[in-house]
DRENDO-1510 file (C-alpha; in Angstrom, 1 decimal, always signed):
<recs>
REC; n; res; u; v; w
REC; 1; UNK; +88.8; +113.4; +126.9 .
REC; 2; UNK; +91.7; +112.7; +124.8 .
REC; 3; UNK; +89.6; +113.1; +121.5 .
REC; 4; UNK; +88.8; +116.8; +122.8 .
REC; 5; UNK; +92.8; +117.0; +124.1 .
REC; 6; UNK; +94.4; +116.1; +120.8 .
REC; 7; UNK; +91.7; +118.1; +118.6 .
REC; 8; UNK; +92.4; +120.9; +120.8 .
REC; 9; UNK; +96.1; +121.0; +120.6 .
REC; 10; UNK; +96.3; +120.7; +117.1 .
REC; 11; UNK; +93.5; +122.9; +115.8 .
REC; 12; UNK; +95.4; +125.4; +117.7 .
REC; 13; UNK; +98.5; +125.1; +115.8 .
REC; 14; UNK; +97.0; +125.8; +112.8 .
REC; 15; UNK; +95.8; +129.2; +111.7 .
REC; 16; UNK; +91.5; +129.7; +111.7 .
REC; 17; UNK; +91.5; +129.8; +107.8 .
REC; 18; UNK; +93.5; +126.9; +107.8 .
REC; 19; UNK; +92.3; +124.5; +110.2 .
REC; 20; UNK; +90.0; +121.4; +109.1 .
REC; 21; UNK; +87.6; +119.5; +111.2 .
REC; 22; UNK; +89.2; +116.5; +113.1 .
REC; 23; UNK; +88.9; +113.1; +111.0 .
REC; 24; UNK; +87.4; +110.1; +112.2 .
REC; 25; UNK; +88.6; +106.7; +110.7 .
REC; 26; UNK; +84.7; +106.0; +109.1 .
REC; 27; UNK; +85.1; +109.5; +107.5 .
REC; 28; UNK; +89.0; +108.4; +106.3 .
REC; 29; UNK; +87.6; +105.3; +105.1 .
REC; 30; UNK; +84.4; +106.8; +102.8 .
REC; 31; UNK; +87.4; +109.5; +101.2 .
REC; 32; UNK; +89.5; +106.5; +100.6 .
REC; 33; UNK; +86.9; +104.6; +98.3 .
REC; 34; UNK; +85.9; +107.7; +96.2 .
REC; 35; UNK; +89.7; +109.0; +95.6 .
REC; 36; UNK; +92.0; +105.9; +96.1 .
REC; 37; UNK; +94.0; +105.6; +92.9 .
REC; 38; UNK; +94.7; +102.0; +93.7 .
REC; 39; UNK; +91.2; +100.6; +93.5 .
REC; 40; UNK; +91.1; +103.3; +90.0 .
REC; 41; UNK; +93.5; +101.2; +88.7 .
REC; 42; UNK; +91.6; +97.7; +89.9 .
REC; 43; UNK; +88.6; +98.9; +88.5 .
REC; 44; UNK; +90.4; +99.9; +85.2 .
REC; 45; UNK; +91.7; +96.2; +84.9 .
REC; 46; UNK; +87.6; +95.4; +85.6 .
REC; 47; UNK; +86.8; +97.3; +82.7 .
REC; 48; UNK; +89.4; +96.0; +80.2 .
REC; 49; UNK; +88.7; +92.2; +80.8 .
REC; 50; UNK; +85.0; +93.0; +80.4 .
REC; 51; UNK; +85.8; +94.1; +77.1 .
REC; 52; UNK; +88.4; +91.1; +76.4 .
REC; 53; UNK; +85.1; +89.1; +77.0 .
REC; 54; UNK; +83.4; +91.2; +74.3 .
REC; 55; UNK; +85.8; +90.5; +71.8 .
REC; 56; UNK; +86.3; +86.6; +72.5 .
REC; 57; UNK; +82.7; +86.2; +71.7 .
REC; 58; UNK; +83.0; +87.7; +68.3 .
REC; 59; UNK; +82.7; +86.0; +65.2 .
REC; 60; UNK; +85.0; +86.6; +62.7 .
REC; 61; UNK; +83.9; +89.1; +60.6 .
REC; 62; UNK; +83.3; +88.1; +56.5 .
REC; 63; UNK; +85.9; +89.9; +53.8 .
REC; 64; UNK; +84.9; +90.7; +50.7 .
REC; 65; UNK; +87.3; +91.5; +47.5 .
REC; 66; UNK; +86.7; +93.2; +44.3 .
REC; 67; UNK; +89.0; +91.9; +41.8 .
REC; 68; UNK; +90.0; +93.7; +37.7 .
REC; 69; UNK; +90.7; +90.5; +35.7 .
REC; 70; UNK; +91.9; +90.0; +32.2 .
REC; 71; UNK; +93.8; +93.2; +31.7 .
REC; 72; UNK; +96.1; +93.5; +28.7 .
REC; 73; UNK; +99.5; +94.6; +28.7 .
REC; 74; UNK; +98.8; +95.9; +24.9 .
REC; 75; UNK; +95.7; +96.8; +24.4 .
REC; 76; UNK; +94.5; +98.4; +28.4 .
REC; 77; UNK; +91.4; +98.1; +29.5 .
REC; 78; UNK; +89.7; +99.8; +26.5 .
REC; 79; UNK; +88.1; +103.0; +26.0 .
REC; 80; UNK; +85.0; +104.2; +26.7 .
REC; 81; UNK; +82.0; +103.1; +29.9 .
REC; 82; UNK; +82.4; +100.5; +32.1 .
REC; 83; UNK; +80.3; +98.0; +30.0 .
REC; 84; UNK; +82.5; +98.6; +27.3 .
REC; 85; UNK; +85.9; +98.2; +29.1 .
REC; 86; UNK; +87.5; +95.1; +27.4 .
REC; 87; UNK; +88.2; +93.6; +31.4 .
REC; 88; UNK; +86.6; +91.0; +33.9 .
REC; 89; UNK; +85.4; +92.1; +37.2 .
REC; 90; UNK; +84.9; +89.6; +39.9 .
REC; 91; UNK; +83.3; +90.2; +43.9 .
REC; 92; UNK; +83.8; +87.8; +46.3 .
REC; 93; UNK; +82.8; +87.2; +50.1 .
REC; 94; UNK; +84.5; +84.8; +51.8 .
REC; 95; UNK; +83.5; +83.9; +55.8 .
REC; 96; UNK; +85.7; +82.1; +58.3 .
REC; 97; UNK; +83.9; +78.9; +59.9 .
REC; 98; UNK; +85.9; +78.0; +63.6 .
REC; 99; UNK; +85.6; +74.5; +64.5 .
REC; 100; UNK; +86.2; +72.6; +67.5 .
REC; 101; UNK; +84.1; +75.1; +70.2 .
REC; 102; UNK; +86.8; +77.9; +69.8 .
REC; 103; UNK; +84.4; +80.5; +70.4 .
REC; 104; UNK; +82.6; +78.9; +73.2 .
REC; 105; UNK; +86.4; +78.2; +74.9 .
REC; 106; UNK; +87.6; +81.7; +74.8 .
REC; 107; UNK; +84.3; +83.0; +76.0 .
REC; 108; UNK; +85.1; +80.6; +78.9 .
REC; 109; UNK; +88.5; +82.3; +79.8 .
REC; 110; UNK; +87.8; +85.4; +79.1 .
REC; 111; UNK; +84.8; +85.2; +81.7 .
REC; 112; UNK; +87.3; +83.6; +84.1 .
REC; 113; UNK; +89.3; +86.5; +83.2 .
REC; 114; UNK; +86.7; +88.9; +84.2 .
REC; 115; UNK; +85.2; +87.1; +87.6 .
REC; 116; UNK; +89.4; +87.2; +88.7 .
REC; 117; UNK; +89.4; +90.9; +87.6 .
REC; 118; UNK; +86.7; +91.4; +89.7 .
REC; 119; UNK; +87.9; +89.5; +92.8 .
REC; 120; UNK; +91.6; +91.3; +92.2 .
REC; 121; UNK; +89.5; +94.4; +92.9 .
REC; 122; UNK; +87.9; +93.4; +96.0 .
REC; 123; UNK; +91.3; +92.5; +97.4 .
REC; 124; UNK; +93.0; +95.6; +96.4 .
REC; 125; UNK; +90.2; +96.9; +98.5 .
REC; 126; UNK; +91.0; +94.3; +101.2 .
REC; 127; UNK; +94.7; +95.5; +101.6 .
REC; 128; UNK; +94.5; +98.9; +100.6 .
REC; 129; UNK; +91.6; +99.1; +103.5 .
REC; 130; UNK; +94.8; +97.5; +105.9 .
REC; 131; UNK; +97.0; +100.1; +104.7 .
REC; 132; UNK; +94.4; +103.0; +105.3 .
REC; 133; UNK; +94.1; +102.0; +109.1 .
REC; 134; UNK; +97.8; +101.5; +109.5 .
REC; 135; UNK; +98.4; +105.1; +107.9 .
REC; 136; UNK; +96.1; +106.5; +110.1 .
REC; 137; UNK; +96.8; +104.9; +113.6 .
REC; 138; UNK; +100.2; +106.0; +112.7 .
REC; 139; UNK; +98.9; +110.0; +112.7 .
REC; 140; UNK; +97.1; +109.0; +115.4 .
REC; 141; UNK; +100.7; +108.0; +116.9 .
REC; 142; UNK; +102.3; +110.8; +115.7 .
REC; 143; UNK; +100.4; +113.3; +117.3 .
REC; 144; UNK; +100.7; +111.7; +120.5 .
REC; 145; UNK; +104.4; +111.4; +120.5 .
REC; 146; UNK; +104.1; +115.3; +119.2 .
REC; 147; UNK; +102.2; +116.1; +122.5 .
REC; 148; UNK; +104.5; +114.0; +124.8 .
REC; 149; UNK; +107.3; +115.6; +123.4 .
REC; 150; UNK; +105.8; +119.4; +123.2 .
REC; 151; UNK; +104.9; +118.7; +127.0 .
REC; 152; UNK; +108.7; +117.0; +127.9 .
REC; 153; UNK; +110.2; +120.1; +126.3 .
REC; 154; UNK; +108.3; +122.5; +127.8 .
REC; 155; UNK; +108.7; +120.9; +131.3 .
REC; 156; UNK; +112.5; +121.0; +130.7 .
REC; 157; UNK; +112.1; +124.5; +129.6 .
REC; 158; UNK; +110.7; +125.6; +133.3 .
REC; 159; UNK; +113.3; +123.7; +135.1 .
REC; 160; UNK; +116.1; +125.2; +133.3 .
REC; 161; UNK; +114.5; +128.4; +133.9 .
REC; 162; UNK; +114.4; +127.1; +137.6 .
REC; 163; UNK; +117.5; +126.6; +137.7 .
REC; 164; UNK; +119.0; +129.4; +136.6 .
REC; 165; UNK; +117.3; +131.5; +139.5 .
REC; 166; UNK; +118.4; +128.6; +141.7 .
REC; 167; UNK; +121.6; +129.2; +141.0 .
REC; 168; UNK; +121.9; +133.2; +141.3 .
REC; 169; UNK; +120.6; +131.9; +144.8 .
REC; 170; UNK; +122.9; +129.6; +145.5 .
REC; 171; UNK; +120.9; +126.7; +146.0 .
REC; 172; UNK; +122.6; +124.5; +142.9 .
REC; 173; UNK; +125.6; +123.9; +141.8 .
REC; 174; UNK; +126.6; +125.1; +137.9 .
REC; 175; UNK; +127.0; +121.5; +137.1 .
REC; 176; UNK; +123.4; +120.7; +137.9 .
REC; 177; UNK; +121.9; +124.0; +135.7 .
REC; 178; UNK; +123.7; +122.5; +132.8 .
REC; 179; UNK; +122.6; +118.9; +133.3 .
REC; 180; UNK; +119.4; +121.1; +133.1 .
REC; 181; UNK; +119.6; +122.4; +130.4 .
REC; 182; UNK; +121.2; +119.9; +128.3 .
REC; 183; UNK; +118.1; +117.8; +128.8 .
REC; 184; UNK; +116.2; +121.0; +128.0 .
REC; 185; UNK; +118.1; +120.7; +124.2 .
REC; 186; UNK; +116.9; +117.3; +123.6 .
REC; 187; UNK; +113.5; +117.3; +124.6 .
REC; 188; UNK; +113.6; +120.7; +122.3 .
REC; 189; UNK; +115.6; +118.2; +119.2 .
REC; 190; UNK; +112.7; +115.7; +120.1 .
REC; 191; UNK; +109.8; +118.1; +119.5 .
REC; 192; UNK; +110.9; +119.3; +116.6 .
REC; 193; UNK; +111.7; +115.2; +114.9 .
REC; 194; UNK; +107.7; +114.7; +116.7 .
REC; 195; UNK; +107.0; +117.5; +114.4 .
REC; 196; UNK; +108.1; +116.5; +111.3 .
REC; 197; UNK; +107.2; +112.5; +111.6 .
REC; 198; UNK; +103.6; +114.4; +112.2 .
REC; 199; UNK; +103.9; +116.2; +108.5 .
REC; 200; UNK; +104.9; +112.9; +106.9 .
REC; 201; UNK; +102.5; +110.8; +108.5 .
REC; 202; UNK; +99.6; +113.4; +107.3 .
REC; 203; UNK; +101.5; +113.3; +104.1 .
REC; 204; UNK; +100.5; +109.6; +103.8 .
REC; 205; UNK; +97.2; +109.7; +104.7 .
REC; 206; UNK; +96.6; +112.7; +102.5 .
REC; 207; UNK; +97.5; +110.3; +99.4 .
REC; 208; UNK; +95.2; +107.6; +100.6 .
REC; 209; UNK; +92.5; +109.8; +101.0 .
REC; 210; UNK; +93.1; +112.4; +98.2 .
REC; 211; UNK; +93.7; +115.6; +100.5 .
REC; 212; UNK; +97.1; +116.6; +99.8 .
REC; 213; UNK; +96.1; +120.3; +99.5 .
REC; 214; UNK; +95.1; +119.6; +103.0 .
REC; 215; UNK; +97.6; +117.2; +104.5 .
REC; 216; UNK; +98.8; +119.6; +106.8 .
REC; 217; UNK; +95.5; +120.1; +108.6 .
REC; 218; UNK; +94.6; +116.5; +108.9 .
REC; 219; UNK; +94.0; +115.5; +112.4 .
REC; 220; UNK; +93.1; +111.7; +113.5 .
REC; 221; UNK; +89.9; +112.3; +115.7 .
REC; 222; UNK; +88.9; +108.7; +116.6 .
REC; 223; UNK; +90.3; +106.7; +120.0 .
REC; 224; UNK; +92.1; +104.0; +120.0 .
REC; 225; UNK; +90.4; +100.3; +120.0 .
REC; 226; UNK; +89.3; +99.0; +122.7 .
REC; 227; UNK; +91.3; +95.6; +123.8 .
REC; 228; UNK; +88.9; +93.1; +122.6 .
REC; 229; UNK; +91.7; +90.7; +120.7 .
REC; 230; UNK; +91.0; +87.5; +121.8 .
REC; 231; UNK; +87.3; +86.5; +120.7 .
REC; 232; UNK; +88.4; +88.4; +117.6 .
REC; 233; UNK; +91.5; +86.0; +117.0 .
REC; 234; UNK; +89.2; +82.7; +117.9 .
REC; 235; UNK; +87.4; +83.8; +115.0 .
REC; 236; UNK; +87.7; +81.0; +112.2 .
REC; 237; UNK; +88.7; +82.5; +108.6 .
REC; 238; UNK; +87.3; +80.9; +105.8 .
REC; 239; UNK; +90.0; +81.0; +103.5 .
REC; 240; UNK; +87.9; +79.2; +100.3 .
REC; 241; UNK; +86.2; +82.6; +100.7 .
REC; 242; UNK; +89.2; +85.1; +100.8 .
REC; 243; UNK; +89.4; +87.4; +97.3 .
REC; 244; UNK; +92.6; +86.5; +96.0 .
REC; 245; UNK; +92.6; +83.3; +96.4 .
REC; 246; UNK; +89.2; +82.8; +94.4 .
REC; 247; UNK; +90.3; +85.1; +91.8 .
REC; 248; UNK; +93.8; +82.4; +91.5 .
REC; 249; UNK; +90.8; +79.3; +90.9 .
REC; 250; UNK; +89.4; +81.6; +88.5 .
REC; 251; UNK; +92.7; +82.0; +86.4 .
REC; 252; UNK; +93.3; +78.3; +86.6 .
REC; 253; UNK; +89.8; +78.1; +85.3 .
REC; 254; UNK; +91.1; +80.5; +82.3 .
REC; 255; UNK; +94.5; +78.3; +81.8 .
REC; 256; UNK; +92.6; +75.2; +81.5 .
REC; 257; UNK; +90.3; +76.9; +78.9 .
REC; 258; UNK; +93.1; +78.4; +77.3 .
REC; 259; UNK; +95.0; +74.9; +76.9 .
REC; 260; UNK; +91.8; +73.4; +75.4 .
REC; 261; UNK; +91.5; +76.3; +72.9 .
REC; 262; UNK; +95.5; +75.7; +72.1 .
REC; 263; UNK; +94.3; +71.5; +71.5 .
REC; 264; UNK; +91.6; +72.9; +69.5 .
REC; 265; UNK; +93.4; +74.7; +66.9 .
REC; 266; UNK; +94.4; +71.4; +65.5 .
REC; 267; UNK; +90.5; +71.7; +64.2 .
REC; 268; UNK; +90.7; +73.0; +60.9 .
REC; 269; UNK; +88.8; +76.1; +60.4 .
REC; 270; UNK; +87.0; +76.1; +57.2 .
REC; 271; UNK; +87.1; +79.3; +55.2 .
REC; 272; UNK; +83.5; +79.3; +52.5 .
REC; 273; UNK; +83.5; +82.2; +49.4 .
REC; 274; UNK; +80.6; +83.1; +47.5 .
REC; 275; UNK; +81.9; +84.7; +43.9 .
REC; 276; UNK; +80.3; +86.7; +41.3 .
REC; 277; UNK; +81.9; +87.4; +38.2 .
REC; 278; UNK; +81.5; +89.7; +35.3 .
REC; 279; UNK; +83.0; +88.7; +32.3 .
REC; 280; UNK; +83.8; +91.6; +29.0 .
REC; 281; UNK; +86.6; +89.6; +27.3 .
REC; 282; UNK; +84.3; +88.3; +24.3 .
REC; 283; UNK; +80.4; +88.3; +25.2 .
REC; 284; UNK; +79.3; +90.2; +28.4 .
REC; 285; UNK; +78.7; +87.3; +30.8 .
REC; 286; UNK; +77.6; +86.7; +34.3 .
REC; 287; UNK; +78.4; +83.8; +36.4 .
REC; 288; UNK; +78.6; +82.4; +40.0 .
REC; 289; UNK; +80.6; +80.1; +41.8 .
REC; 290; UNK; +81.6; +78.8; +45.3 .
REC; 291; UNK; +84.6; +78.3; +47.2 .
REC; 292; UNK; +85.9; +76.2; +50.4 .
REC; 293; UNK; +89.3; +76.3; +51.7 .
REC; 294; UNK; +91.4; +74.7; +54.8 .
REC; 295; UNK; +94.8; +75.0; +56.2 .
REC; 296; UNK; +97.4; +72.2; +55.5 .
REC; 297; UNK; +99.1; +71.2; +59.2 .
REC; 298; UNK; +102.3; +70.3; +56.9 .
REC; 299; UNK; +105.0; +72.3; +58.5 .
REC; 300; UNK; +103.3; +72.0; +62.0 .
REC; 301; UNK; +100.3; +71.5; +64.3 .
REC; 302; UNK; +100.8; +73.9; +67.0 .
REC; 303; UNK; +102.7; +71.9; +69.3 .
REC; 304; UNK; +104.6; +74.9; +70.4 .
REC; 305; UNK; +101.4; +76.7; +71.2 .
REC; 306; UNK; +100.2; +73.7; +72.6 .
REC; 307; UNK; +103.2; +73.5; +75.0 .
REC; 308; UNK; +103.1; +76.7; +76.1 .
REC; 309; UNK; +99.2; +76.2; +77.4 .
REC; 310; UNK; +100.2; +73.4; +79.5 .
REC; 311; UNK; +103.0; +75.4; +81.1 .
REC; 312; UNK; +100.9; +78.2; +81.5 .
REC; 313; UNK; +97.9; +75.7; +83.0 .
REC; 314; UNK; +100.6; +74.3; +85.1 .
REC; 315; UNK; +102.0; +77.6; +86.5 .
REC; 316; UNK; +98.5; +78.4; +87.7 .
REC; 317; UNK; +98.0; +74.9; +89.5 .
REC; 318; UNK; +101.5; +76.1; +91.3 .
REC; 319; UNK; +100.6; +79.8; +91.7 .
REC; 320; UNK; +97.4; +79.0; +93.4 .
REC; 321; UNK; +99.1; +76.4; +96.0 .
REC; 322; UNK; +101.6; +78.9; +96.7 .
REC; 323; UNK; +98.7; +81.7; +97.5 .
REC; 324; UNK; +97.3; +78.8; +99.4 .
REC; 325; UNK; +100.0; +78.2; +101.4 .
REC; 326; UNK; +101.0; +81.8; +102.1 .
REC; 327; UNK; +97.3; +82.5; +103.2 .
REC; 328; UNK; +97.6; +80.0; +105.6 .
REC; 329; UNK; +100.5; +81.6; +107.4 .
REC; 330; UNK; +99.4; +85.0; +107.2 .
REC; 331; UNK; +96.1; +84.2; +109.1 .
REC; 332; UNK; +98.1; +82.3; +111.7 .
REC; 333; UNK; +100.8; +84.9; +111.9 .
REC; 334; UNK; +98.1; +87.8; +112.2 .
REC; 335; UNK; +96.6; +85.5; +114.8 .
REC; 336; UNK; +99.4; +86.0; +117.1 .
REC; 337; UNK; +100.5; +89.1; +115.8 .
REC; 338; UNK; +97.0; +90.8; +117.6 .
REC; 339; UNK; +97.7; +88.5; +120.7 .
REC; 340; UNK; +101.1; +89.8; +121.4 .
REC; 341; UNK; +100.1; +92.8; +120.6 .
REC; 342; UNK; +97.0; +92.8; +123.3 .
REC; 343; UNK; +99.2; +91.3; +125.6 .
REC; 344; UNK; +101.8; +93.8; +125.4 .
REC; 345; UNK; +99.2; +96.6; +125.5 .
REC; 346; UNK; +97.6; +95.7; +128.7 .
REC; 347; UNK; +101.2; +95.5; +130.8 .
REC; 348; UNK; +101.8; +98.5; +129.9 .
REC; 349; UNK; +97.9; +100.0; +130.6 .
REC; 350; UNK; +97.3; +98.1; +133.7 .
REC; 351; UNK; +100.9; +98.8; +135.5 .
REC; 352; UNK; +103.9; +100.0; +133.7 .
REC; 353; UNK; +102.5; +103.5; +132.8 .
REC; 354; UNK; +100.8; +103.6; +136.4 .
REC; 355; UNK; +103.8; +103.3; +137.9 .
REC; 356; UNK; +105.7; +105.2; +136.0 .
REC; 357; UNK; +103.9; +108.2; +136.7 .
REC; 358; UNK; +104.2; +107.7; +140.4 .
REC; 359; UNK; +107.7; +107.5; +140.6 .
REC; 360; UNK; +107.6; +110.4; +138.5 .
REC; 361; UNK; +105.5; +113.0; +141.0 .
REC; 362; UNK; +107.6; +111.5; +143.7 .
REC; 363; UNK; +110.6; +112.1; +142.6 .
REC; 364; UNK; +109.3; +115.9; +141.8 .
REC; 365; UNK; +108.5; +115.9; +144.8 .
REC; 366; UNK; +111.0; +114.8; +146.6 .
REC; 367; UNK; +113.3; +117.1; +144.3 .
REC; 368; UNK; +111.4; +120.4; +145.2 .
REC; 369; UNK; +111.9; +119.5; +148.7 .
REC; 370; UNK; +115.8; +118.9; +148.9 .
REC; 371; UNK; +115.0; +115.3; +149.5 .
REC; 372; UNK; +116.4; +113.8; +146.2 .
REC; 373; UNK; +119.6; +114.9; +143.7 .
REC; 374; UNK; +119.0; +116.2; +140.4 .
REC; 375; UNK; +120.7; +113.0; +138.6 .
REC; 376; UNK; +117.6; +111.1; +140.1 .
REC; 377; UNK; +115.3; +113.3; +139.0 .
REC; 378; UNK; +115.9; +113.4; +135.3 .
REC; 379; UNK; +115.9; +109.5; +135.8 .
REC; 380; UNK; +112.8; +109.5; +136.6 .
REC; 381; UNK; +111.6; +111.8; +134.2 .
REC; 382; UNK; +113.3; +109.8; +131.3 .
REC; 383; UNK; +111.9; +107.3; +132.4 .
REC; 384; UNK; +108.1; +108.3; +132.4 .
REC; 385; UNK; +108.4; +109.8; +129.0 .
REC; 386; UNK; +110.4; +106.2; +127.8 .
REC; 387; UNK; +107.0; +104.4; +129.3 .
REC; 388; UNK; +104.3; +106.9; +127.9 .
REC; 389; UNK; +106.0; +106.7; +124.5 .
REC; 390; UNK; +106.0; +103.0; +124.8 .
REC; 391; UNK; +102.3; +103.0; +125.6 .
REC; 392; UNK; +101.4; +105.0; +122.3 .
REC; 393; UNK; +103.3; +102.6; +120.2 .
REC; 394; UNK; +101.5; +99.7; +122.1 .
REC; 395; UNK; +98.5; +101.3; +121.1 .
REC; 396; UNK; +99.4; +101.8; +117.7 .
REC; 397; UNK; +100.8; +98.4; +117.4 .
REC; 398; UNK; +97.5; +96.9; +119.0 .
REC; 399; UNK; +95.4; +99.1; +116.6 .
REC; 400; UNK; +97.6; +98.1; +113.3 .
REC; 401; UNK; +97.2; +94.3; +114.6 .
REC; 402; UNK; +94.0; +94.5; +114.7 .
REC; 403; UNK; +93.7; +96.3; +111.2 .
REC; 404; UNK; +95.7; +93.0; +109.5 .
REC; 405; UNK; +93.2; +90.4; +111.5 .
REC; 406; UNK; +90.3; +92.2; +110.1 .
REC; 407; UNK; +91.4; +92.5; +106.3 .
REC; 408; UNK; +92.5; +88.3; +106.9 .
REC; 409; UNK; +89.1; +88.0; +108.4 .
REC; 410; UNK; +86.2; +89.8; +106.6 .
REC; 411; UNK; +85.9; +89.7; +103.2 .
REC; 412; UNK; +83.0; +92.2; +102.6 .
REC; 413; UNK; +83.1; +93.8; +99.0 .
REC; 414; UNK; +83.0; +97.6; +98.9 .
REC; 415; UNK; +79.6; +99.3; +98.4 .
</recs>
C-alpha cells in the first residue's frame, strides 16, 4: 500500500515524458556495479599491480655496444670501403646475472601486491555497497518527509481557509485565524525544505548509480525492512575473513618480501660480455674475448635501503593490528548500532505513532464540535506530524543499521 502511495504521488509530480519507473534497491544495486566510478578506480589499481607482477618477473634484458676503435687524430679513418678504413670495430653483448633469488623475491611481493589489490576491490565493493543502501533509504526518507509535509501543509491550508469563513461568521476570534494561518506558513516553509532535501537526496543516488540525467525522476520503490535485528546481530563475524583485513596480511606478506630483496642486494650481481672485434690497424684481424664484471660494496652496502625495508615491514606489522583492532569495534559498535535502532523502531511502531494519531482525530474532533480551543488543537497536530516524522527516521535509521551489519557481516565478492 505505501509502495503504490509513494509511486503514485511522485510519478504525479513529474510530467509523462519525464517520469521513470519506481526503483527497487536490487535494481539500485545491479546500476551501481556497472557505473560506480569507485569500484572503476579499484579495478584500475587491479590492473596496474597485475602488470607490476609482469615486470618483477622479467629478466634483465642483454645490451649490446658497437664500438669505432683506433681512430687517428691525423690521419682519420682513411678513405675508401669499410674494409679499407684504417679503424678497429668492436661488438659486444653483455647480460646481467642477479643473484641471491632477486627475481623469485619480487615475484613474491608483487603477487602479494596483486592478491591485496584484489581484496582492496572487494572491500571498496563492501563499503560502497553500505553507502548505496544508506543513499537510498535516505530517498526513501525523503520522500516520506515530502509527503508528511505536502499533507501538513495542505491540512493547514483548509483550516486557514476555515477559518476565514469562521470568522466573517463570527464564530472565531481574529487572533485564532492568524494562529491559523501562521502555522499554515510553516508547514508551506516545510514542504518546500521536504522538497529540496528530496532533489539532493536523488542527487546522491544518481552519482552512485550513474543517472544524473535522471536524478530528478528517481523514485525509491522498495519498503522498508522488516524488524528482524536481533538473530541478524547474534550472527558471529568472521573477521580473518573480512577483505581489508586480508588484503593488510597480504601487504605484510609484500614488506617481508621486499626486506629480503633489500638483504639481498648485498649479493653481487654478476654482469658476463661476449666481444668480437675487428681489427684494420695493420693486418685485418678477427678476434674474440670474454668479459665478467661485479660491483665493489666500497662506499656502501645498502644499509639505507636496508633500513628502510625494515621500517616499511614494521609499519605493516602496526598497520594491520590497527585494522585489527578497529574491525573489532566496528563489528561490536554495528552490533548495537542495529539493536538500538530495532528497539527504537518498535516504540515508536507498536505505540507512540498509534497514539499519536488518536489524540490527533480527537482533538479534530473535539475542535469541530466547540469542545476544545484552537491552541490545543495545533498541539495536537504538531504533535502527530513530530511522531510520524520520527517514525520515518526510525525507519531510516533501522534500515541504514541494518545496511552497516550486513557490509561487517557478509563478505560475498561481486559477480
Amino acid at each position: 500500500m505505501h509502495r503504490l502511495l509513494f509511486s503514485f504521488l511522485f510519478v504525479s509530480l513529474l510530467s509523462p515524458a519525464m517520469a521513470a519507473p519506481p526503483l527497487g534497491l536490487r535494481e539500485a544495486e545491479a546500476l551501481w556495479r556497472q557505473h560506480s566510478r569507485e569500484l572503476q578506480q579499484a579495478n584500475a589499481n587491479v590492473a596496474g599491480a597485475a602488470a607490476d607482477l609482469k615486470t618483477a618477473g622479467q629478466r634483465p634484458n642483454p645490451e649490446v655496444s658497437l664500438n669505432a676503435l683506433s681512430i687517428s687524430p691525423w690521419s682519420g679513418y682513411g678513405a675508401g670501403g669499410y674494409k679499407d678504413k684504417k679503424m678497429d670495430s668492436q661488438l659486444r653483448i653483455d647480460q646481467l646475472i642477479e643473484r641471491g633469488g632477486k627475481r623469485d623475491l619480487r615475484l613474491r611481493g608483487a603477487t602479494a601486491r596483486l592478491e591485496a589489490a584484489s581484496l582492496d576491490l572487494d572491500d571498496t565493493a563492501r563499503q560502497q555497497l553500505g553507502i548505496l543502501r544508506h543513499t537510498y533509504y535516505n530517498l526513501r526518507l525523503a520522500q516520506e518527509k515530502l509527503a508528511l509535509a505536502q499533507d501538513t501543509a495542505k491540512l493547514y491550508g483548509q483550516s486557514a481557509d476555515a477559518g476565514k469563513r469562521r470568522l466573517k461568521a463570527g464564530d472565531i476570534a481574529p487572533v485564532d485565524l492568524s494562529r491559523l494561518q501562521i502555522d499554515q506558513a510553516r508547514a508551506d516553509s516545510d514542504a518546500r525544505q521536504a522538497e529540496a532535501d528530496l532533489h539532493q537526496a536523488q542527487q546522491a543516488l544518481a552519482y552512485l548509480i550513474g543517472r544524473q540525467a535522471e536524478a530528478e525522476t528517481l523514485i525509491a520503490a522498495d519498503d522498508w525492512p522488516t524488524l528482524e535485528a536481533q538473530a541478524l546481530a547474534e550472527t558471529e563475524v568472521a573477521l580473518e575473513q573480512r577483505p581489508d583485513l586480508v588484503a593488510a596480511n597480504r601487504r605484510l606478506q609484500a614488506a617481508e618480501a621486499d626486506r629480503d630483496l633489500a638483504r639481498a642486494r648485498k649479493k653481487r650481481d654478476i654482469t658476463v660480455g661476449l666481444q668480437l672485434e675487428h681489427n684494420l690497424q695493420n693486418a685485418p684481424t678477427n678476434s674474440f674475448g670474454l668479459g665478467v664484471s661485479v660491483p665493489l660494496f666500497i662506499w656502501h652496502e645498502y644499509e639505507g635501503e636496508i633500513a628502510r625495508a625494515e621500517a616499511d615491514l614494521d609499519l605493516a606489522r602496526l598497520q594491520l593490528a590497527q585494522q585489527q583492532a578497529q574491525a573489532v569495534g566496528q563489528v561490536a559498535q554495528a552490533r548495537q548500532t542495529l539493536l538500538a535502532a530495532r528497539d527504537r523502531l518498535s516504540r515508536f511502531e507498536n505505540g507512540l505513532r498509534a497514539d499519536a494519531e488518536r489524540v490527533a482525530k480527537a482533538a479534530e474532533f473535539a475542535y469541530a464540535k466547540g469542545a476544545m480551543g484552537l491552541i490545543d488543537l495545533l498541539d495536537a497536530r504538531r504533535t502527530l506530524r513530530q511522531i510520524q516524522i520520527e517514525t520515518a527516521s526510525a525507519r531510516a535509521d533501522y534500515a541504514k543499521a541494518l545496511a552497516d551489519w550486513q557490509t561487517q557481516a557478509e563478505f560475498r565478492k561481486l559477480p
